[in-house]
NUVEX-901011 format. One record per residue (C-alpha): residue number from 1; y, x negated, z; residue in three letters. Coordinates in pm, whole numbers. Example, Ala and Ser with C-alpha at 12.3 -4.5 7.8 and 13.67 -1.06 7.14 Angstrom:
2
1 -450 -1230 780 ALA
2 -106 -1367 714 SER
***
This chain:
450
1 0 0 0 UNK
2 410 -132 -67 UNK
3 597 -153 197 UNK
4 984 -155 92 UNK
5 1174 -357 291 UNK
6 1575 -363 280 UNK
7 1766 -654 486 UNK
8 2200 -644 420 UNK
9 2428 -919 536 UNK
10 2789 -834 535 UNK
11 3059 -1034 361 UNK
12 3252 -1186 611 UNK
13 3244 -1549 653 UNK
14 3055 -1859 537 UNK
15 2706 -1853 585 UNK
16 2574 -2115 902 UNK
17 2259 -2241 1028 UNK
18 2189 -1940 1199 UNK
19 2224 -1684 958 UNK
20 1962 -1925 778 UNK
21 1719 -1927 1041 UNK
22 1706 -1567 1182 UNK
23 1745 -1379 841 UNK
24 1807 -1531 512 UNK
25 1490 -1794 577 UNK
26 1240 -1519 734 UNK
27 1382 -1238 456 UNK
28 1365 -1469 179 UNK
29 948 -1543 308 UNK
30 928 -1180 326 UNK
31 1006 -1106 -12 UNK
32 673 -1243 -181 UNK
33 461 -1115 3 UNK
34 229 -957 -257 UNK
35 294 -579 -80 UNK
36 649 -606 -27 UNK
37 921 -391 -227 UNK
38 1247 -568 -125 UNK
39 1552 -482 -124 UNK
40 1835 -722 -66 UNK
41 2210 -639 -107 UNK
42 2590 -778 22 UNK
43 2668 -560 279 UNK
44 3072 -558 159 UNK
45 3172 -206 235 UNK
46 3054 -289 613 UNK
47 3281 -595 580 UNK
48 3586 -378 556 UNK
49 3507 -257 908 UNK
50 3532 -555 1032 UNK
51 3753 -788 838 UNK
52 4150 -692 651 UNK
53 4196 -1024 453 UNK
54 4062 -941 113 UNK
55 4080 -1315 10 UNK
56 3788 -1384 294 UNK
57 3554 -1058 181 UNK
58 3613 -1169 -188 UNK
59 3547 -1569 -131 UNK
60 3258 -1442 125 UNK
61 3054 -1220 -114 UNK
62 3059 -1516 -383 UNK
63 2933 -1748 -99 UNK
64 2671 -1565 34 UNK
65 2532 -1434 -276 UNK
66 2520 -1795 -422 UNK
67 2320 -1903 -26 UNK
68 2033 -1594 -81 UNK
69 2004 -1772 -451 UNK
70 1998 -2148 -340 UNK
71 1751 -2049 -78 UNK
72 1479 -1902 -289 UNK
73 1564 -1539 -356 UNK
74 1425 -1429 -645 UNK
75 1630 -1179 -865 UNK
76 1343 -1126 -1065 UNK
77 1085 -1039 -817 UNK
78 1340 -854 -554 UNK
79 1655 -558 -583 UNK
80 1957 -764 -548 UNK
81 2298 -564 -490 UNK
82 2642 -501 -365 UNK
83 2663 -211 -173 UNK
84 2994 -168 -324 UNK
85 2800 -117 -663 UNK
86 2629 170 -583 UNK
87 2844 471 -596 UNK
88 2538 672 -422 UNK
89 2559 523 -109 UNK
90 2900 652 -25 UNK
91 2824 1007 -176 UNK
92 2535 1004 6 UNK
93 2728 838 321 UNK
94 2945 1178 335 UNK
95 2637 1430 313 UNK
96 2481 1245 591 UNK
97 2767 1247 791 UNK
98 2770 1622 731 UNK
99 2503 1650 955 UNK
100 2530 1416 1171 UNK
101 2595 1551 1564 UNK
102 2929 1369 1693 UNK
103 2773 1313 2029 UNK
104 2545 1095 1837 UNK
105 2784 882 1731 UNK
106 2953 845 2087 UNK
107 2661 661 2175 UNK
108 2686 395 1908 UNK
109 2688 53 2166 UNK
110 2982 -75 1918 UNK
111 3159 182 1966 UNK
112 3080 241 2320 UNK
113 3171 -150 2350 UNK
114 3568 -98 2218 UNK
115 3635 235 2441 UNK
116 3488 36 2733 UNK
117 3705 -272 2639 UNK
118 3993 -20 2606 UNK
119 3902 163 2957 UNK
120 3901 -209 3138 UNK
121 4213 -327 3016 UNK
122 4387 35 3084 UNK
123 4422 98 2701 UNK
124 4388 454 2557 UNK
125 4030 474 2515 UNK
126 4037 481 2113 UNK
127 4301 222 2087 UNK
128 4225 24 1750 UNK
129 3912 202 1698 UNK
130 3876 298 1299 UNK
131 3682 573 1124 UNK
132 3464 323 963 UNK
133 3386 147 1320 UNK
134 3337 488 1458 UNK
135 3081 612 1146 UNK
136 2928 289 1081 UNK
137 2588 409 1195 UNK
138 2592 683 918 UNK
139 2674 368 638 UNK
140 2434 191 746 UNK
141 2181 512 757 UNK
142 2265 584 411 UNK
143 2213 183 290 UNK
144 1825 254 455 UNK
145 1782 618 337 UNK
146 1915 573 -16 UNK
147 1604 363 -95 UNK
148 1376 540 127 UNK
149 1280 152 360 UNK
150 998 145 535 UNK
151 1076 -158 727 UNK
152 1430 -269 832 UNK
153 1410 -617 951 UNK
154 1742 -611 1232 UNK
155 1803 -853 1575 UNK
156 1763 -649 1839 UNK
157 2135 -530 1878 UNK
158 2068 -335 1519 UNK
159 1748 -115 1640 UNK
160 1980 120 1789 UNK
161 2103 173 1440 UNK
162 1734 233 1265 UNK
163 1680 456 1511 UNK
164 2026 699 1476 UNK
165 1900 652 1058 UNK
166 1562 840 1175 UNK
167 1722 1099 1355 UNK
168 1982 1174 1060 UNK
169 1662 1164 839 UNK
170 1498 1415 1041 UNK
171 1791 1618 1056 UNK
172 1835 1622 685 UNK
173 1499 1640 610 UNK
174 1496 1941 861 UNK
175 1780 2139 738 UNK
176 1745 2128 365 UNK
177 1376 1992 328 UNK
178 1236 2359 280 UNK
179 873 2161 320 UNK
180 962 1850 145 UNK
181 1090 1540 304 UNK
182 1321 1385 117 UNK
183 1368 1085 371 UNK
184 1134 824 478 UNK
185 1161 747 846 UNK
186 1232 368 883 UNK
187 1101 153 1144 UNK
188 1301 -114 1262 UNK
189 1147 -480 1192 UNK
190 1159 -702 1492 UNK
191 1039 -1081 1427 UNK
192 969 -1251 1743 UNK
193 921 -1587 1622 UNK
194 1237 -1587 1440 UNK
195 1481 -1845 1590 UNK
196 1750 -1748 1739 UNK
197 1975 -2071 1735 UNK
198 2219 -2205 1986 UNK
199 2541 -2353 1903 UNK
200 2719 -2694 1910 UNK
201 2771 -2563 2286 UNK
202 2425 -2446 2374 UNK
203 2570 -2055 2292 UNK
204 2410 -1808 2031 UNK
205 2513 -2027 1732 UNK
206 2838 -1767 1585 UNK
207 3161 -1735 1392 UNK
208 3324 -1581 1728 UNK
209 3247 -1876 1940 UNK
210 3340 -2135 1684 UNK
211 3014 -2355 1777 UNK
212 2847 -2323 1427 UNK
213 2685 -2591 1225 UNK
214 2783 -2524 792 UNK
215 2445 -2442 608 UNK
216 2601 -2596 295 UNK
217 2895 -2788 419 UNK
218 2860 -3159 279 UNK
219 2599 -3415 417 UNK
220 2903 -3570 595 UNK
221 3018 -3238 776 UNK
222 2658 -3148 839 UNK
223 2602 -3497 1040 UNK
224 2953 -3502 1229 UNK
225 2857 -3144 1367 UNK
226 2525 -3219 1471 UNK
227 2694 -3542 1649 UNK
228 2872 -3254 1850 UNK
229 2600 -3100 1989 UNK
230 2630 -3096 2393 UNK
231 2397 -3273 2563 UNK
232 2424 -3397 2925 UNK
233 2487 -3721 3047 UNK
234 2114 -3897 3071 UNK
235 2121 -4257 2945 UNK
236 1868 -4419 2719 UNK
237 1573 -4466 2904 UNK
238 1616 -4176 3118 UNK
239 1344 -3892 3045 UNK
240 1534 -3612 2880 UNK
241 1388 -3215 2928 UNK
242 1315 -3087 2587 UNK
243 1305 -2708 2719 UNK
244 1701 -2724 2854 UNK
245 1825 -2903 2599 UNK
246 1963 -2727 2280 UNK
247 1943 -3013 2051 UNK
248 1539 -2966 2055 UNK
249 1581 -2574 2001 UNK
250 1712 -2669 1668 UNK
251 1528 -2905 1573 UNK
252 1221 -2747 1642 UNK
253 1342 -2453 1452 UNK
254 1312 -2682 1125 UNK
255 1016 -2917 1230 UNK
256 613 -2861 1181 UNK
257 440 -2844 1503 UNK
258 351 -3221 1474 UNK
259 730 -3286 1433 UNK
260 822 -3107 1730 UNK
261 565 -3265 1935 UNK
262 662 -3607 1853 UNK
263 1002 -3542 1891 UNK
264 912 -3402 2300 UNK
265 727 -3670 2350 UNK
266 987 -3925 2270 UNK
267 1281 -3711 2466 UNK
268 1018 -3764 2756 UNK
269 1018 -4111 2699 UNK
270 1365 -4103 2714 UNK
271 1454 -4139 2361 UNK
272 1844 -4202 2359 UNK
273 2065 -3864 2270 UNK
274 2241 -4063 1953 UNK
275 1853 -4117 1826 UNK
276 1769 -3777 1876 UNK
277 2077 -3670 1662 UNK
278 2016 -3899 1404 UNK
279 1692 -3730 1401 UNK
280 1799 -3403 1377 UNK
281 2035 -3499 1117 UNK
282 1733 -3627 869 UNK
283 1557 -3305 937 UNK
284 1808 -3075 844 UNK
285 1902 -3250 541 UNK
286 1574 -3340 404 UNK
287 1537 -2923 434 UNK
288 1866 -2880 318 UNK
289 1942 -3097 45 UNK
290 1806 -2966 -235 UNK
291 1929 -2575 -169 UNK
292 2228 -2775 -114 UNK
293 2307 -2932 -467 UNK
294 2132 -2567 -591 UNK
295 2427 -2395 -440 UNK
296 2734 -2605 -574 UNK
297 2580 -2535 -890 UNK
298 2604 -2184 -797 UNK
299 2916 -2136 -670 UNK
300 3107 -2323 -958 UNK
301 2952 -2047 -1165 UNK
302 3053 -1694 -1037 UNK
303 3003 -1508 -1354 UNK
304 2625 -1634 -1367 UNK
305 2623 -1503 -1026 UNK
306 2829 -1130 -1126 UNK
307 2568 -1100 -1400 UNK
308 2251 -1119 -1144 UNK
309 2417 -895 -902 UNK
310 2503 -599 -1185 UNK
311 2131 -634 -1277 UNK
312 2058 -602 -949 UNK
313 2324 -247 -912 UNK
314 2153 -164 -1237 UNK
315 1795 -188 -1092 UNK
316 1877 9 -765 UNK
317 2084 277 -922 UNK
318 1759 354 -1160 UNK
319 1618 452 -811 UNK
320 1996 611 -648 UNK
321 2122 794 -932 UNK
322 1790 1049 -973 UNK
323 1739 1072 -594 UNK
324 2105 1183 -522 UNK
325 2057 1429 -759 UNK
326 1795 1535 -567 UNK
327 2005 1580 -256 UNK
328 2289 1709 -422 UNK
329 2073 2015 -584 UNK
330 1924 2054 -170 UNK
331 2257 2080 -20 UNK
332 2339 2373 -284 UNK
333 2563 2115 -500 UNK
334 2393 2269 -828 UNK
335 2510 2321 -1177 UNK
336 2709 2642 -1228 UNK
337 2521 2666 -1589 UNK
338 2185 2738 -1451 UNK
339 2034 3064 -1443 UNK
340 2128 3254 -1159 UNK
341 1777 3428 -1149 UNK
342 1633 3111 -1156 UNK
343 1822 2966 -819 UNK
344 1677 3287 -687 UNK
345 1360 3272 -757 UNK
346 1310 2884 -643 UNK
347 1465 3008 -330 UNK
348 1183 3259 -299 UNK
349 957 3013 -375 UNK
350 1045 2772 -142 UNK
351 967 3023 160 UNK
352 680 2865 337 UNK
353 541 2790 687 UNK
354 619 2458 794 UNK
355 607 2150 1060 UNK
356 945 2029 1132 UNK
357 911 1682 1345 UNK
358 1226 1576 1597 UNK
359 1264 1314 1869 UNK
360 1361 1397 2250 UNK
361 1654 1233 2394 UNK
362 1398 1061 2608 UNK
363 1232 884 2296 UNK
364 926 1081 2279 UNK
365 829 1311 1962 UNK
366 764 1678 1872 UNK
367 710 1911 1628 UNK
368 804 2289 1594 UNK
369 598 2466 1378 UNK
370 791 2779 1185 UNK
371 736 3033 985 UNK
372 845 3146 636 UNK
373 1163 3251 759 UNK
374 1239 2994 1041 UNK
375 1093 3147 1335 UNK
376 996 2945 1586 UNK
377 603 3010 1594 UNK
378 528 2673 1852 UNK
379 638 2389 2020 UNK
380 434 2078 2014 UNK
381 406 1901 2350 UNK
382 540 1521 2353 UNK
383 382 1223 2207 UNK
384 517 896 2262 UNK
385 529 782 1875 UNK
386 560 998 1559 UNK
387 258 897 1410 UNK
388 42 1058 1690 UNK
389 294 1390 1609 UNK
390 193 1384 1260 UNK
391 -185 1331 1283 UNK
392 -171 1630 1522 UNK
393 13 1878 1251 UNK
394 -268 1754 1027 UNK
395 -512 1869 1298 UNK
396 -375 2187 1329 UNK
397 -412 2275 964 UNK
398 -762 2094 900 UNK
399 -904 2292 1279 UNK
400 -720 2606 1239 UNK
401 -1018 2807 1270 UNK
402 -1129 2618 1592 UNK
403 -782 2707 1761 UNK
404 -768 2787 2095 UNK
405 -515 3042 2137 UNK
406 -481 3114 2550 UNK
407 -241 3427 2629 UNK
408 -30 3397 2923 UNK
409 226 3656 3147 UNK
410 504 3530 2901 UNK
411 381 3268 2628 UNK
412 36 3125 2516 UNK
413 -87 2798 2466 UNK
414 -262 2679 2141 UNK
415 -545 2411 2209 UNK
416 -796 2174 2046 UNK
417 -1115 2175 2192 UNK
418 -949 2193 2565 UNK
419 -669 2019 2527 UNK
420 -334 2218 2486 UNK
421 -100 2049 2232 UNK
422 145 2338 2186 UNK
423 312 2670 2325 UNK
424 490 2985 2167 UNK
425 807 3107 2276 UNK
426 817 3339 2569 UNK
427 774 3697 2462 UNK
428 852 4043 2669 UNK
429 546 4237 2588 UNK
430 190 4150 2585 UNK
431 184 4329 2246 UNK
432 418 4107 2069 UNK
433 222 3806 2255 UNK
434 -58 3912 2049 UNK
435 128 4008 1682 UNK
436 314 3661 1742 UNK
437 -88 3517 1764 UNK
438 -218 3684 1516 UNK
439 134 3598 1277 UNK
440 57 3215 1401 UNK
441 -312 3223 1235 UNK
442 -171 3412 937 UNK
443 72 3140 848 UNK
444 -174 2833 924 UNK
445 -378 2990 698 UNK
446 -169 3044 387 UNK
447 -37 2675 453 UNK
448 -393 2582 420 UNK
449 -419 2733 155 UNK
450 -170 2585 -74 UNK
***
């Protein structure tokens, strides 16, 4: 089975180190894998959230789409995009926002993160706070839902994110699905062995701390920043502790497992911090060097580079354009030329029974199961993942005749071979206790039947 994967980077600075090792190197592995659909774009509508100097987003998008080439991405083998040359994605941006609960968004941690920042400092509470901060979880839901990914490989600040995209997927899904699910739900994609790297000062290696070492800076810049790496004061000869010291993180993040032991060994020894740099130096250009004169090459020719991106924007939209289409006709956004009788009979058509699925504000997943004309005809008890949710709804239609339907003073129960797995809504009359049973078996069995 192929898995699509989609990974964005926005357009906002100059690629480091770090960006290498926790998701252009890992992505770029990713991507030929023999079951892997991948999807790889410059995240440069996101960049505008962030960033008001056009001259940066502009020099940034050229940079980092010429790093993702001189590292081994593969145009021909992967989708490789701007954002900002899809027109879908903000089309389809505004119908997700459409239904899209506000209190949802108030519990984005960015945007939780400014208001609190406001709050402490005794600032309105939305000082500075944009639209596009505010709705950024629906962009980003739209960049995953567009092309229906599987697999969204984030850190862990992003999962929050993946998440808000499955519950505006199920939302969608659930309002104008009428049986059909027209979104995937993504999972987010954790790597735990992906490095995250420390800086020139032992923090997370980032633009906002200033502690970053260039990924394609020149072999001079690359060495004068690794010379100002921290380290403390141990003299030659003194044994040095490989696990506390940050110039080992990195170089371990580059080295083969022989490498890396060596290298403890000799900081054990007490190999002499200048040694251990001049190490570190040899590593990183020896894995650098080539990508290195691969990416000048690159970046003194941007049209080479415009080309591969359109063909990229052509590739996707082959996928975009039909699917929105899609949408658009679900949300009622239909041609005016079209038979009315025909609108009219689809509409009959497309009254069915059906599972909708939906996640708890604890985490834990249900389903409702309705009928033809939306009435509630059960509620699923909790299961901790959706998978276990949708294996039971298949259950339920492949045992229907083994159901066990218990009556109770105000609702019954509906069980599998003594376990309960659902309830009915609470009724006032035994009598409509039992039509509402007898309705439930009804409409399992014409859904069984299609």
């Amino acid at each position: 089975m192929t898995t699509r994967i989609l990974t964005g980077i926005t357009t906002t600075g100059t690629p480091h180190l770090g960006n290498y090792a926790g998701a252009i190197r890992p992505a770029i592995v990713a991507s030929r894998a023999a079951d892997a659909d991948s999807f790889y774009f410059l995240a440069d509508y996101h960049a505008l959230i962030k960033c008001d100097d056009p001259l940066r987003i502009q020099r940034s998008r050229l940079e980092i789409a010429a790093t993702w080439l001189a590292c081994g991405l593969d145009p021909d083998k992967v989708t490789f995009y701007r954002q900002s040359d899809i027109p879908e994605i903000p089309e389809l941006t505004w119908l997700l926002t459409c239904v899209t609960a506000k209190g949802l968004l108030n519990r984005a941690h960015a945007y939780k993160a400014s208001v609190d920042k406001n709050v402490a400092a005794g600032e309105d509470p939305d000082a500075g706070v944009t639209m596009g901060l505010y709705s950024y979880p629906v962009l980003m839901a739209a960049d995953i839902l567009m092309f229906n990914a599987h697999r969204v490989p984030v850190g862990r600040d992003q999962i929050q994110h993946v998440e808000m995209a499955r519950d505006i997927a199920q939302r969608f899904n659930h309002l104008f699905g009428a049986g059909k699910e027209f979104f995937a739900l993504p999972e987010a994609l954790i790597e735990e062995t992906v490095a995250t790297l420390p800086g020139l000062d032992g923090r997370k290696m980032s633009k906002s701390y200033d502690n970053t070492i260039p990924l394609f800076g020149t072999s001079k810049q690359l060495k004068d920043a690794v010379n100002r790496i921290v380290t403390d004061s141990r003299q030659p000869g003194e044994p040095k502790d490989p696990d506390n010291a940050h110039l080992f993180t990195l170089y371990q993040a580059f080295a083969t497992p022989e490498q890396a032991a060596v290298f403890r060994a000799d900081l054990l020894d007490g190999l002499a911090w200048g040694e251990a740099k001049q190490r570190l130096f040899q590593l990183l250009e020896a894995e650098l060097g080539e990508a290195r004169e691969h990416y000048i090459a690159l970046i003194s020719r941007p049209d080479d580079i415009e080309d591969i991106l359109l063909t990229g924007a052509a590739k996707a939209r082959k996928i975009a354009t039909p699917f929105l289409g899609e949408l658009r006709e679900a949300v009622g956004l239909r041609s005016l030329s079209a038979q009315a009788g025909a609108g009219k009979v689809k509409k009959k058509a497309d009254k069915r029974a059906r599972f909708v699925s939906f996640r708890e504000e604890d985490g834990s997943f249900r389903f409702r199961f309705l009928a033809a004309d939306g009435t509630q005809l059960l509620l699923s008890k909790a299961f901790m993942d959706p998978k276990a949710a949708g294996q039971m709804t298949q259950r339920l239609q492949a045992e229907a005749d083994t159901l066990e339907l218990q009556p109770g003073d105000a609702q019954f129960t509906v069980g599998l071979k003594g376990e309960v797995i659902a309830q009915s809504p609470s009724f006032d009359t035994m009598e409509e206790q039992q039509q509402a049973m007898s309705t439930l078996r009804k409409a399992l069995a014409e859904l069984v039947a299609e």
